[in-house]
MARBA-3410 file (N, C-alpha, C, O; in Angstrom, 1 decimal):
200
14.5,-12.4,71.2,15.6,-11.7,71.8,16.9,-11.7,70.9,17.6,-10.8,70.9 ~ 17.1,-13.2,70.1,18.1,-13.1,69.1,18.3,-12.2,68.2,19.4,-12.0,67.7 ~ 17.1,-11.6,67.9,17.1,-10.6,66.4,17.2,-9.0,67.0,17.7,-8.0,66.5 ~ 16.7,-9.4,67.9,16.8,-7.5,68.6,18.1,-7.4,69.2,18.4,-6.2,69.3 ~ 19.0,-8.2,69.6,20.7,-8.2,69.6,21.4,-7.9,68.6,22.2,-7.0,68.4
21.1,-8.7,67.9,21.5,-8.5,66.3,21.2,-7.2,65.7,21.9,-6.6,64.9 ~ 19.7,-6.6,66.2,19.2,-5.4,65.8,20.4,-4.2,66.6,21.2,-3.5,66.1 ~ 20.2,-4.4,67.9,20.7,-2.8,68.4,22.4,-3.3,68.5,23.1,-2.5,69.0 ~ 22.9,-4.6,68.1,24.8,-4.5,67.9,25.1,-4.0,66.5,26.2,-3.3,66.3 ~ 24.1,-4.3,65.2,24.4,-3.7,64.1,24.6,-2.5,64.3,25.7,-1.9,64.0
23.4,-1.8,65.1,23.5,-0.3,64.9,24.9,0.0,65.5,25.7,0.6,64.8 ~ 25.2,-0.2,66.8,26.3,0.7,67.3,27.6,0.2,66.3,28.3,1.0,65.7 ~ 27.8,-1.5,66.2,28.9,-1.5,65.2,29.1,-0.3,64.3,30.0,0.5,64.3 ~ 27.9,-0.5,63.3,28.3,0.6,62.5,28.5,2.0,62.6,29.2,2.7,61.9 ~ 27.8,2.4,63.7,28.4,3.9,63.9,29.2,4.0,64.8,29.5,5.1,65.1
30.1,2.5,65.8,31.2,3.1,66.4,32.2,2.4,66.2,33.3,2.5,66.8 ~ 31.8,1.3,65.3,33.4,0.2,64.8,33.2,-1.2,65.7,33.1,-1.3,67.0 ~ 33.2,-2.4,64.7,33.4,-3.8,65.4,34.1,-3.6,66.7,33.5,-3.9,67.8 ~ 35.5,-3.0,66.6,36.5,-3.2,67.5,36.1,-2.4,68.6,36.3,-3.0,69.6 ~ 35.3,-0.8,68.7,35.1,-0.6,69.9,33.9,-1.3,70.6,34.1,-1.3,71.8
33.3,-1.6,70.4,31.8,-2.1,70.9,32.2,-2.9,72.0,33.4,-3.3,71.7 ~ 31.8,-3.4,73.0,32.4,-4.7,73.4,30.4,-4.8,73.9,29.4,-4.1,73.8 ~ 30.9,-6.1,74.6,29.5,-6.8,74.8,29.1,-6.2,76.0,28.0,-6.8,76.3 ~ 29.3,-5.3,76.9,29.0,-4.6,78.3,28.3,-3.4,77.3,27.1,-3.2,77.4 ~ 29.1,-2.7,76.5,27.8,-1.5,75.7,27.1,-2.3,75.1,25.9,-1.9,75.4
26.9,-3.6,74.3,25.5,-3.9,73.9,24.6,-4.2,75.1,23.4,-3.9,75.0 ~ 25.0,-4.8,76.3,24.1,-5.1,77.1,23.7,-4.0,77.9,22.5,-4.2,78.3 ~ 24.4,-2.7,78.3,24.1,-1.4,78.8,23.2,-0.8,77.9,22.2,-0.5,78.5 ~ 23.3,-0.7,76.7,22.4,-0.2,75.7,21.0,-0.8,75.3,20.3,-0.1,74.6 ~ 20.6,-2.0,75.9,19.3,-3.1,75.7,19.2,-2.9,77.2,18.0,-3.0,77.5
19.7,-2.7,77.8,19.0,-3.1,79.9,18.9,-4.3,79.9,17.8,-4.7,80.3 ~ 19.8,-5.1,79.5,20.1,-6.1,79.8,21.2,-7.0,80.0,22.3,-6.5,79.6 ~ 21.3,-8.3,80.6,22.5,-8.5,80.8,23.2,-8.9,80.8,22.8,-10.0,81.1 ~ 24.7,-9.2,80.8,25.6,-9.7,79.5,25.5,-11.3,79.4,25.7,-12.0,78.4 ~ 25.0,-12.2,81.1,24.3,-13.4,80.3,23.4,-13.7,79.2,23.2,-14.8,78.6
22.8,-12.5,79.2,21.5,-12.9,78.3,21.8,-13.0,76.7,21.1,-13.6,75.8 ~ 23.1,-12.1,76.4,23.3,-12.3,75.1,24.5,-13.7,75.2,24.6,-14.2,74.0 ~ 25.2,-14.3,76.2,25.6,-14.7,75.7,25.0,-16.3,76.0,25.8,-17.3,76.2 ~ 23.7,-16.3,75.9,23.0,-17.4,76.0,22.8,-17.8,74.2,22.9,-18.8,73.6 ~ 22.4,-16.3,73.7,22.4,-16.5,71.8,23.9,-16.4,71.2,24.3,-16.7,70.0
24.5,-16.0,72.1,26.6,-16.1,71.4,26.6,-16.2,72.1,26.1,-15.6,73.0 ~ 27.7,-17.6,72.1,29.0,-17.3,72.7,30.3,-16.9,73.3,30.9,-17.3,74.3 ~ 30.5,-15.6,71.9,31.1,-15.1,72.2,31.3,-13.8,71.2,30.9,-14.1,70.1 ~ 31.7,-12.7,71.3,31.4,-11.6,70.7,31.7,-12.0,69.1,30.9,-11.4,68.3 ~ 32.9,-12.9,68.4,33.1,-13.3,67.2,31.7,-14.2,66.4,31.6,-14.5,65.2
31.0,-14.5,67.3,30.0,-15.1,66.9,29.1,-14.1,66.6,28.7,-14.0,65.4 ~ 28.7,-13.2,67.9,27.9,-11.7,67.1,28.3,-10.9,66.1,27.5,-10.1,65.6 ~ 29.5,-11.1,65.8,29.7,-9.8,64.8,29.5,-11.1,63.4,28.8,-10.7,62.5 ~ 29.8,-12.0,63.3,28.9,-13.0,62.2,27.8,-13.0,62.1,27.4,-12.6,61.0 ~ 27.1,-13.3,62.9,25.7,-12.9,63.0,25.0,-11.6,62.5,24.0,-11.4,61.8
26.2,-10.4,63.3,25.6,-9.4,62.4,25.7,-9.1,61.2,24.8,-8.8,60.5 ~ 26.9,-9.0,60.8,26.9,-9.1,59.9,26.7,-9.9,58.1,26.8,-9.5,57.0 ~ 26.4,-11.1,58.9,25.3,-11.7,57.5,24.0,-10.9,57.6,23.6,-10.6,56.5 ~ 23.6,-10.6,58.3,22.0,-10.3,58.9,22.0,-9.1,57.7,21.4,-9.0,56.7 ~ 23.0,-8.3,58.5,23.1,-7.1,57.4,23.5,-7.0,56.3,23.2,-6.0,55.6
24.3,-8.4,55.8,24.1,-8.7,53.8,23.1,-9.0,53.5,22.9,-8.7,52.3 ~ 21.8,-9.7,54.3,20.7,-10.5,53.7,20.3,-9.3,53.9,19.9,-8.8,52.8 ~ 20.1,-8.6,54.8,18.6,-7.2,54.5,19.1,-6.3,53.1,18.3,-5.7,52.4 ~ 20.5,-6.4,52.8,21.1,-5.4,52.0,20.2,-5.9,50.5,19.4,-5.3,49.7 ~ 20.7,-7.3,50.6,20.4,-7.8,49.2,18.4,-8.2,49.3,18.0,-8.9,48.4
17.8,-7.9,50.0,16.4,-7.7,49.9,16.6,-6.6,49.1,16.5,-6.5,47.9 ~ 16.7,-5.8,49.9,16.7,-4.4,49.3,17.5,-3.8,48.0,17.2,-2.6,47.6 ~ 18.3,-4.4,47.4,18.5,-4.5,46.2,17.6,-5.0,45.1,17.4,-4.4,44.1 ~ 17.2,-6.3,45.5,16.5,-7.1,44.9,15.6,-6.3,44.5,15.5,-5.9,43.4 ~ 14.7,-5.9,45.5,13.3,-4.5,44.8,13.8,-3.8,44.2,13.2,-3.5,43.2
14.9,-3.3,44.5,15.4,-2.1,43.9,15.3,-2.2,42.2,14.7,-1.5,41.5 ~ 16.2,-3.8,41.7,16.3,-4.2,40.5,15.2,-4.6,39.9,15.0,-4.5,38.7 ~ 14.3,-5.1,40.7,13.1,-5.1,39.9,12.3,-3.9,39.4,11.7,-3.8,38.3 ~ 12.2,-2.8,40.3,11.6,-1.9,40.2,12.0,-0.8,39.2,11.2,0.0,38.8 ~ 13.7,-0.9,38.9,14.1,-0.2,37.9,13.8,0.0,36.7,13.2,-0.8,36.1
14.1,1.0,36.3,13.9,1.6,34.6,15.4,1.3,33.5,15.4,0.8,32.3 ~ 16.2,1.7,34.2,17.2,1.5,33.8,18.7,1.0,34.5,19.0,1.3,35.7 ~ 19.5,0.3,33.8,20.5,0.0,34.5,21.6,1.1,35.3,22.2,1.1,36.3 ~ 21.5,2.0,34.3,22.2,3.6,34.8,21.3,3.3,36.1,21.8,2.5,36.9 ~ 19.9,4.1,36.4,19.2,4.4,37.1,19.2,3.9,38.5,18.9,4.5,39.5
19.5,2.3,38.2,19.6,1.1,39.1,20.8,1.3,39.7,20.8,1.3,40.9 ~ 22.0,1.7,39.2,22.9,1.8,39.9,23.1,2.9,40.6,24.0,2.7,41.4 ~ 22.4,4.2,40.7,22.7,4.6,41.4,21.4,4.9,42.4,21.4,5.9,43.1 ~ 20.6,4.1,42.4,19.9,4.0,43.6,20.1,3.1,44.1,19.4,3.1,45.1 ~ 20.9,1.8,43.8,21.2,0.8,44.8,22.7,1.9,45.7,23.1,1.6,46.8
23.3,3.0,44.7,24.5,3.4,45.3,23.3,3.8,46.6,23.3,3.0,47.6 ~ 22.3,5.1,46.8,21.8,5.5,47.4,21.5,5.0,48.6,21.9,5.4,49.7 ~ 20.5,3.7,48.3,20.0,2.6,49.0,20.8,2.3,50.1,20.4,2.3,51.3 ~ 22.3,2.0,49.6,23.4,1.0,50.4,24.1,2.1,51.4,24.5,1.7,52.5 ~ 24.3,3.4,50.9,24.5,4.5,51.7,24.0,5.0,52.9,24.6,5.5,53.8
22.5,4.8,52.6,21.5,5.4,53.9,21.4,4.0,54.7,20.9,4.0,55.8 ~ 21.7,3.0,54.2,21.1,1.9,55.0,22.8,1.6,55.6,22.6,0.7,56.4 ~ 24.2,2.0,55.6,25.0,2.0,56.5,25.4,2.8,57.1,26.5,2.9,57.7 ~ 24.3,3.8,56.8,24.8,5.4,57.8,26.1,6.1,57.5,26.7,6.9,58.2 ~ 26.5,5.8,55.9,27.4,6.3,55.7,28.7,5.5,55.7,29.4,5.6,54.8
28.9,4.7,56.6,30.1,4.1,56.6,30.8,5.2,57.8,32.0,5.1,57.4 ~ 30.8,5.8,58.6,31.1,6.7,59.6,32.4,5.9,60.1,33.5,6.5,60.1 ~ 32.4,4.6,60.6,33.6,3.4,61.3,34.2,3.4,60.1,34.9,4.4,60.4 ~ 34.5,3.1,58.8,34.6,2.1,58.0,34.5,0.7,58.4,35.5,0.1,58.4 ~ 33.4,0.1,58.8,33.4,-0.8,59.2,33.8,-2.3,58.2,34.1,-3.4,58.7
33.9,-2.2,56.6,34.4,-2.9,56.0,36.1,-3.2,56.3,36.5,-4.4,56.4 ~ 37.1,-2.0,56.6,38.5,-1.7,56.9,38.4,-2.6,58.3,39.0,-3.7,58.5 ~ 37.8,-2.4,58.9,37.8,-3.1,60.9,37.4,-4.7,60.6,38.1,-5.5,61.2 ~ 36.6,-5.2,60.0,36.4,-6.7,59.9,37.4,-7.6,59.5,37.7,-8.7,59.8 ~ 38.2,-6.5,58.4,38.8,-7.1,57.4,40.3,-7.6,58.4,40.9,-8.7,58.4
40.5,-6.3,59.3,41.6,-6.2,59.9,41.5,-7.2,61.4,42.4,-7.9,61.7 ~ 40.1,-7.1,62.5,40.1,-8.0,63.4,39.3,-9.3,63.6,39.4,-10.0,64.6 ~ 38.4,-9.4,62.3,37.7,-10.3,62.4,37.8,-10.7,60.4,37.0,-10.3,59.5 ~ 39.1,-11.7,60.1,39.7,-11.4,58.7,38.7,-13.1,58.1,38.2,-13.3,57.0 ~ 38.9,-14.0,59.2,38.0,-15.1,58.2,36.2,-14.8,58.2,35.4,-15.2,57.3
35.6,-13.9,59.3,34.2,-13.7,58.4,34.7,-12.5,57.7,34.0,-11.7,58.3 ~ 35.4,-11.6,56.9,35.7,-10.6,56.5,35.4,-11.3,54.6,34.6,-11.0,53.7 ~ 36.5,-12.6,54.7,36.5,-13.5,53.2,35.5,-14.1,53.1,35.0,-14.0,52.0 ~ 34.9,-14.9,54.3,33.1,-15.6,54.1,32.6,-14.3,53.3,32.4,-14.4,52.1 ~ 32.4,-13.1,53.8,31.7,-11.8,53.5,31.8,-11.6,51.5,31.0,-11.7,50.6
33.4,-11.3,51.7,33.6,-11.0,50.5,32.8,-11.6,49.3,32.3,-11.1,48.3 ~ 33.0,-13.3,49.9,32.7,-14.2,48.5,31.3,-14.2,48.7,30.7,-14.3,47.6 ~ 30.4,-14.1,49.6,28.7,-14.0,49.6,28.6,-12.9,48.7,27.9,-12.9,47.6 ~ 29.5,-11.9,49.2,28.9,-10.4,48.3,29.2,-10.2,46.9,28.7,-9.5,46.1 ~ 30.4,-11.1,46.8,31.2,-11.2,45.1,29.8,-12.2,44.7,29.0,-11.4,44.2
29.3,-13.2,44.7,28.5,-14.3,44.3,27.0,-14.0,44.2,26.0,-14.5,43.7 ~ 27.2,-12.4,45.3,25.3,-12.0,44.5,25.3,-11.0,43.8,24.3,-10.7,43.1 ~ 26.5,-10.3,43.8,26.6,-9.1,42.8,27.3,-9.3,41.2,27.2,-8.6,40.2 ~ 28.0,-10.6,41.6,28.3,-11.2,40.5,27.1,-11.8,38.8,27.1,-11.8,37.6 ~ 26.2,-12.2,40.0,25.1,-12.3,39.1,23.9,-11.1,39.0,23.0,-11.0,38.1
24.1,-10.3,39.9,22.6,-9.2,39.4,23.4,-8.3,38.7,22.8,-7.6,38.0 ~ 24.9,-8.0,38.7,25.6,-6.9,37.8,25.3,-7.5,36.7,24.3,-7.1,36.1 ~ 25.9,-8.4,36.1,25.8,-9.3,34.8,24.5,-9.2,34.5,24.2,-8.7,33.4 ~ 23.8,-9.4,35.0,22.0,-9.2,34.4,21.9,-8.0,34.0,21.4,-7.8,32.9 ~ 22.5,-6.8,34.8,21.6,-5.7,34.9,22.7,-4.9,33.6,22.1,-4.0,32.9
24.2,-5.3,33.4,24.9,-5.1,32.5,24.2,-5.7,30.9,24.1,-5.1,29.8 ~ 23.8,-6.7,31.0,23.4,-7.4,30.0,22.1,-6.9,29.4,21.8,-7.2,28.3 ~ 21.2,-6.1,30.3,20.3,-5.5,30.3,20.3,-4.0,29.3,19.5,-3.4,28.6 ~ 21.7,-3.6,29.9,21.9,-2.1,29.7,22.6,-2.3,27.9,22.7,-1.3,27.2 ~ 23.0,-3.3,27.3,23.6,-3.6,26.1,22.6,-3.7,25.5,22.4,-3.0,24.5
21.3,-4.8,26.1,20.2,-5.7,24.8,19.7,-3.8,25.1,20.0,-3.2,24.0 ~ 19.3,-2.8,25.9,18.7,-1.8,25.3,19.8,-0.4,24.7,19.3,0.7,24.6 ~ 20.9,-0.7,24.4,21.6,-0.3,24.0,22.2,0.8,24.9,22.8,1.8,24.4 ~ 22.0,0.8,25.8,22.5,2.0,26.7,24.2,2.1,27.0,24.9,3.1,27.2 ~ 24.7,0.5,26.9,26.2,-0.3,27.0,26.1,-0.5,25.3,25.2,-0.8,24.5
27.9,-0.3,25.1,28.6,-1.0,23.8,27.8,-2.4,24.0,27.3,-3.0,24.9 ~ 27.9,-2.8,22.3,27.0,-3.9,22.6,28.4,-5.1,22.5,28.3,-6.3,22.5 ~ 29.9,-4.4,22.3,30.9,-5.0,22.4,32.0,-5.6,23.7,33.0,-6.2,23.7 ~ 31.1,-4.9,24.6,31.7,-5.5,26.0,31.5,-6.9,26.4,30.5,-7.6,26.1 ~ 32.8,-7.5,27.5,32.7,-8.7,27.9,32.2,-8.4,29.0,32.8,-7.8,29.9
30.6,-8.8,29.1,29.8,-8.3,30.2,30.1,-9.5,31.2,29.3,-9.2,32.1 ~ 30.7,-10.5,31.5,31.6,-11.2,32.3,33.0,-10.5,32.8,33.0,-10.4,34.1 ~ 33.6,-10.2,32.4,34.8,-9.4,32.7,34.1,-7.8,33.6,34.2,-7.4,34.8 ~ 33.6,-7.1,32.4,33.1,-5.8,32.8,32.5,-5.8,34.6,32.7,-4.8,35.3 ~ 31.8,-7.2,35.0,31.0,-6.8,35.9,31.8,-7.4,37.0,31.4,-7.0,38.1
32.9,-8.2,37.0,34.1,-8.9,37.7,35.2,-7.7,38.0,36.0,-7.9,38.9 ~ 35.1,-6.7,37.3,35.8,-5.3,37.1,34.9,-4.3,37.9,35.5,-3.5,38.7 ~ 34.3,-4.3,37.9,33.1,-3.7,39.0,33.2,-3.9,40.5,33.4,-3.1,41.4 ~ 33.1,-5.6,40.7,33.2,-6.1,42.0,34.4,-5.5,42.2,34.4,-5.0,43.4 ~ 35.5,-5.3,41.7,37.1,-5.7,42.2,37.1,-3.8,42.7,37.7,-3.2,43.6
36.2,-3.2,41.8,36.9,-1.8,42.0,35.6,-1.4,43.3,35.7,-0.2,43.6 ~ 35.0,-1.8,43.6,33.8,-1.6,44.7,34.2,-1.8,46.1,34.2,-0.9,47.0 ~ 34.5,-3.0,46.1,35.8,-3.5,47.1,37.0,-2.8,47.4,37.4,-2.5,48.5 ~ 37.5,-2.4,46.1,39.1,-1.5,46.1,38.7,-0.1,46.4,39.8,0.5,46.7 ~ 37.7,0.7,46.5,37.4,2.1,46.7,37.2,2.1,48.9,37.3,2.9,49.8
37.0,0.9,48.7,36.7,0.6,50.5,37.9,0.0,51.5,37.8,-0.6,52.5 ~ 39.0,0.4,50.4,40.7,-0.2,50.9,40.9,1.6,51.7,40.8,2.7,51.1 ~ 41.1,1.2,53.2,41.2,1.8,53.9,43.2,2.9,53.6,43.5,4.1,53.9 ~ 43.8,1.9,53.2,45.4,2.6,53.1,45.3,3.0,51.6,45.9,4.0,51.3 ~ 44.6,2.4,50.8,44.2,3.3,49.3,43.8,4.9,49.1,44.1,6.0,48.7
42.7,4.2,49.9,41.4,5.5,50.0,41.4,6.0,51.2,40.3,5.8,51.6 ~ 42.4,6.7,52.4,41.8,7.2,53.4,40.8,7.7,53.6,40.5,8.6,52.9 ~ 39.8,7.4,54.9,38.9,8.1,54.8,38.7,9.9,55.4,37.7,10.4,55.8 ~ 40.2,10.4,55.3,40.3,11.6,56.0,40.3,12.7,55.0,40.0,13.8,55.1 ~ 40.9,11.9,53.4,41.2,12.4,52.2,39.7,12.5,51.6,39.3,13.5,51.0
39.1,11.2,51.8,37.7,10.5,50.8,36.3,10.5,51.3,35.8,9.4,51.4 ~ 35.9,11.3,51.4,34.3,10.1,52.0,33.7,9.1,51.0,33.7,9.0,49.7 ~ 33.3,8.5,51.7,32.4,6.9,51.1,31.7,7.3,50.3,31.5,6.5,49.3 ~ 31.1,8.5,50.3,29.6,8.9,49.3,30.5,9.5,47.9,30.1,9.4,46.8 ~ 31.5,10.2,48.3,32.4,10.7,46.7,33.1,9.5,46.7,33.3,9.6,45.5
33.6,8.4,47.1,34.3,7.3,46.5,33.0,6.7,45.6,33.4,6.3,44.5 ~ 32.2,6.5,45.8,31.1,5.7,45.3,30.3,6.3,43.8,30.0,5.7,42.8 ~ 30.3,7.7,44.3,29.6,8.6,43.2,30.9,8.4,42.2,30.8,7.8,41.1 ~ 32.3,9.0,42.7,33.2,8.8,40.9,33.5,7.8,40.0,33.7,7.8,38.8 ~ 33.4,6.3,41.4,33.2,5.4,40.7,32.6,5.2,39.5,32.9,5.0,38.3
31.4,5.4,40.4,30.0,5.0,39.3,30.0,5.6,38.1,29.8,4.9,37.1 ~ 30.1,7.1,38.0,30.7,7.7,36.9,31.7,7.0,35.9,31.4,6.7,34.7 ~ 33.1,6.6,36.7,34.3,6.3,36.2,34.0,5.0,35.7,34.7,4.7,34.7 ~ 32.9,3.8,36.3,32.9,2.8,35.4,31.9,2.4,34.5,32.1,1.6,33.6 ~ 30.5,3.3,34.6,29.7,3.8,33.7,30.2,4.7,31.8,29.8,4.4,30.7
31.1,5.7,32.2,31.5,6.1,30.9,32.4,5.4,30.3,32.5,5.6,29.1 ~ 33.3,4.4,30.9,33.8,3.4,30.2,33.1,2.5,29.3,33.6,1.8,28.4 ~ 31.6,2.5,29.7,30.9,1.1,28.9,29.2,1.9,28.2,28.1,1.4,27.8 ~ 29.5,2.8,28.2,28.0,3.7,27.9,28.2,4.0,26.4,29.3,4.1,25.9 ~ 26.8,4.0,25.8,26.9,4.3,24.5,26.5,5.7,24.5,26.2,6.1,25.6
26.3,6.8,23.2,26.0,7.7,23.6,24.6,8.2,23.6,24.3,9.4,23.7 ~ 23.4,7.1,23.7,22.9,6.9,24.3,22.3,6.9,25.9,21.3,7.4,26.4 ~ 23.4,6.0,26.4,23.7,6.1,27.1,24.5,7.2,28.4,24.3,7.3,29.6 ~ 25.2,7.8,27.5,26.2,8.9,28.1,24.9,9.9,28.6,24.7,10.3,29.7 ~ 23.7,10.2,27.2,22.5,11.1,27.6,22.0,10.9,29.3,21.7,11.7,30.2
22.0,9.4,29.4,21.0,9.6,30.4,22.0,9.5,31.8,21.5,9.6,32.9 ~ 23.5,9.2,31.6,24.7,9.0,32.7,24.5,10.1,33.0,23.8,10.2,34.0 ~ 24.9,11.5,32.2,24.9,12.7,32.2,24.1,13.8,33.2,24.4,14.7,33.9 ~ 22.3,12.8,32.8,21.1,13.6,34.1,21.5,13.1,35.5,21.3,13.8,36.6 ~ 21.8,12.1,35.5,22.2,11.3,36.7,23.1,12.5,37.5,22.8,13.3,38.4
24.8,12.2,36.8,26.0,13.3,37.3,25.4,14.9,37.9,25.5,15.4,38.9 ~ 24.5,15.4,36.5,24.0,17.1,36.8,23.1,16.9,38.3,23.2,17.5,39.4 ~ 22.1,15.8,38.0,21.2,16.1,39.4,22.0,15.9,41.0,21.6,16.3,42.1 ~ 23.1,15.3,40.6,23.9,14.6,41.9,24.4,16.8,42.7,24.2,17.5,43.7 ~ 25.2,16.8,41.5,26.0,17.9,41.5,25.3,19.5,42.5,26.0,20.5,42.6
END
C-alpha cells in the first residue's frame, strides 16, 4: 500500500504541484481513506519526501542503463535529456520551483543527492568523451562537469527562466547545445551537429 501512495501522489504532484495536492485528493483519487495513508505518513511533509526520493532513485536507474547502453557521450546526453523529460511529464507544475519554495530542507537533501550522482556519471561520461576525442583533450573535466550541474539547476530557476517565457524542453535542448560546443572538438562538433539538425 506504501508504494502505490507513493505511486499515484508522484503522479498528481507532478502534474498539479506539491502545493496543490492535499492529502483528501490523494485519498479521493485511490478510494481510499485519508487514515490509511496516514498510517505510512504522518504527515503530508513526509509524503512529499518519500516521493520524491522515490522519484530520484527510479530517475537514476534509468540513467544508469541509459549510460551503459550508450555510444557516445554527445548521444548519452541527450537521451538521458529525453529520458528525464518523458519520465516528468514535462515539468507542467515546475515542480523543482514549488519544493524549493514550500518544502526548502528536502529541496537541499534533493539538490546534494542529485549534485553527488551526476557529479560522478558526468565526469565519467566527460572523461569518456576527451579519451575518444570527441571533448578538448584540454579541459578541466572536474570543473567542466561542476559547470554542468550549476547550469542544470540554474535553467530550472523559476524567476530566471519563467516558465511563461521558456518551456523545460527548449531550456534543456539550448543548454545542451550551449555547454556541448563549449567543450567539443571538431570531431566532435560533427556528431553535436546530427543531434541539433534531427532535434530541429
Amino acid at each position: 500500500m506504501r508504494e502505490k501512495i507513493i505511486q499515484k501522489s508522484a503522479e498528481l504532484f507532478l502534474t498539479l504541484g506539491f502545493k496543490s495536492v492535499t492529502m483528501d485528493d490523494i485519498a479521493n483519487e485511490m478510494g481510499i481513506s485519508k487514515k490509511t495513508i496516514y498510517v505510512h505518513f504522518e504527515n503530508k511533509t513526509k509524503l512529499v519526501e518519500a516521493v520524491t526520493f522515490s522519484l530520484f532513485e527510479n530517475i537514476c536507474d534509468g540513467i544508469d542503463c541509459i549510460c551503459d547502453a550508450s555510444h557516445n557521450p554527445i548521444e548519452e546526453l541527450y537521451d538521458i535529456k529525453m529520458y528525464v523529460m518523458n519520465y516528468l511529464k514535462n515539468e507542467k507544475t515546475s515542480p523543482q520551483h514549488q519544493l524549493k519554495k514550500y518544502y526548502p530542507q528536502i529541496f537541499q537533501r534533493l539538490q546534494l543527492k542529485q549534485f553527488e550522482k551526476m557529479h560522478v556519471s558526468v565526469k565519467e561520461s566527460i572523461q569518456n568523451g576527451v579519451d575518444t576525442g570527441l571533448f578538448r583533450p584540454n579541459i578541466d573535466v572536474d570543473f567542466i562537469s561542476r559547470m554542468y550541474f550549476n547550469g542544470m539547476s540554474g535553467i530550472k530557476d523559476e524567476t530566471i527562466f519563467p516558465s511563461q517565457n521558456f518551456t523545460m524542453d527548449y531550456l534543456m535542448e539550448s543548454y545542451l547545445e550551449y555547454h556541448l560546443r563549449a567543450i567539443v572538438t571538431d570531431k566532435g562538433l560533427k556528431t553535436l551537429n546530427k543531434f541539433i539538425n534531427n532535434q530541429s
